[in-house]
Residue, then its C-alpha position, 0 to 999 in steps of 0.5 A: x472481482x475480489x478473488x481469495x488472494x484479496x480476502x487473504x491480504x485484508x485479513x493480515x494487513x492490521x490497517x484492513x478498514x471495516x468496509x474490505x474486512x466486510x467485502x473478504x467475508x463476503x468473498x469467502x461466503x462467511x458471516x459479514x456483520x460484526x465491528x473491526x475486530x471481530x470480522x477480522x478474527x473471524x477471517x483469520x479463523x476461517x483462513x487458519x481452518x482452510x490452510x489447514x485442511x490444503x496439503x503442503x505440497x500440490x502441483x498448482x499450488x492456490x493462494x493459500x499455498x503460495x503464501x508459504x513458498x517464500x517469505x519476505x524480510x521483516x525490515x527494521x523499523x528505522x531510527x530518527x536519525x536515519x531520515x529527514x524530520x519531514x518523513x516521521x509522520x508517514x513512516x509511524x503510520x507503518x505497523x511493525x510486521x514479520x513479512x513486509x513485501x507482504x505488508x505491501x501487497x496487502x496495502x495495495x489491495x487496501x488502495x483498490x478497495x478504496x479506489x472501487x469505492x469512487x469508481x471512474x464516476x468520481x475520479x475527478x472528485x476533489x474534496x476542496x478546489x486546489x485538492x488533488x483529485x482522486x485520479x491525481x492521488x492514485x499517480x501521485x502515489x505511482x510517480x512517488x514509488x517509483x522514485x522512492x524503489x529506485x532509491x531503495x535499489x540504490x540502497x539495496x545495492x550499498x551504492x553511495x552516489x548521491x541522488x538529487x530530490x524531487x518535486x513531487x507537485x510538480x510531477x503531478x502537474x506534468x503528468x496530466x492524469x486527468x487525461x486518461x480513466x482511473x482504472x489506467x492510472x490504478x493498474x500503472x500504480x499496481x504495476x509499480x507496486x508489484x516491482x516493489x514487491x519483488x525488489x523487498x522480497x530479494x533483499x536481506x534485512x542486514x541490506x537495509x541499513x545502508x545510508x544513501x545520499x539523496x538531496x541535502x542529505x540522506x536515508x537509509x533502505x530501512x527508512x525508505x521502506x517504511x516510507x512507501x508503506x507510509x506514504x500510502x497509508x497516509x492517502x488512504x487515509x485522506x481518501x477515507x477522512x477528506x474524499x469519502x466524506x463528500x461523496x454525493x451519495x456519501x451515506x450509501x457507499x461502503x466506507x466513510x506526499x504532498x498532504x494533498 
């Protein structure tokens, strides 16, 4: 069940599709019709309204307290030269925005709301036969940010030692998701994800401009970053653009690195 921290995520999150806008409206008892941008500005109006009426300062402070207690760093955006040619597409995907452990939160919800879409009874949809299913992307995504997050803790900590890379196809063979439920592999991602955040929120902007090694050759913090953000807002978008679409009931729902 969506709770208001959901609702707060989609609204600061520029990459919200209709669908979650239209579902945080729906949990904060507001008008839910309208396009894109005008559901969006509506849940900002309404978030500012309550965040203004909240006292700063409360025992037990609710979600729209916490978000104030620490905010994360704006990381900035990498240049060419600071990644791999192969990663420029992922990383232009990723807005430029003043918190981004927050941006990453808000991302996650984003993949949830996608994931809620297809539900266990089409986990194992594939939009073509030697496509990953949506169960595979989902731990396609955690077995990625987890190699990506200890790269970028590598970076974090200025420590040179080079890194070997990795096959990302491979791990999804190996891994077998398509043995456990996607709610299992949704809640081992959204645990990968929140030491992600926690790694991006004790960090230093200045941290993120070490160069670190990794394969034939080597990446910068910054660069990493933009590239878990990336990453997923590239599967989302396959999942929205390629699985959606194919749904059987496709028309009635909500909605609709391996280049999978």
């Amino acid at each position: 069940m969506p709770h208001l921290d959901d609702a707060i995520r989609y609204a600061e999150d520029p990459n919200t599709g209709e669908p979650e806008l239209r579902r945080a409206c729906e949990i904060l008892g507001i008008a839910a019709d309208g396009e894109r941008e005008a559901l969006r500005e509506r849940l900002r109006a309404h978030l500012d309204t309550l965040q203004a009426q909240r006292p700063v300062v409360c025992l037990n402070p609710g979600p729209l307290a916490r978000r104030s207690v620490r905010a994360g760093p704006a990381v900035p955006r990498p240049g060419t030269d600071e990644h791999s040619e192969v990663f420029a597409a992922e990383i232009a995907l990723v807005p430029d925005v003043p918190d981004f452990a927050a941006m990453l939160a808000a991302q996650l919800d984003v993949t949830k709301a996608l994931v809620a879409t297809f539900g266990e009874a089409h986990a194992g949809m594939r939009y073509a036969g030697d496509k990953w299913s949506v169960r595979e992307v989902i731990g396609h995504l955690a077995d990625c940010e987890r190699v990506l997050s200890y790269r970028l803790l590598r970076a974090l900590r200025a420590d040179a030692t080079p890194l070997p890379g990795f096959d990302a196809n491979a791990y999804v063979v190996e891994a077998k998701f398509e043995s456990r439920t996607l709610a299992e592999v949704m809640a081992e991602f959204a645990a990968v994800r929140a030491g992600t955040v926690a790694l991006v929120l004790g960090a230093e902007p200045e941290q993120f401009a070490f160069r670190l090694p990794v394969g034939k050759g080597s990446i910068t913090g910054r660069a990493l970053a933009y590239l878990i953000a990336g990453h997923e807002r590239h599967h989302q978008q396959l999942l929205r653009e390629r699985y959606l679409v194919v749904l059987p009931d496709a028309g009635g729902r909500e909605g609709g690195t391996g280049g999978r």
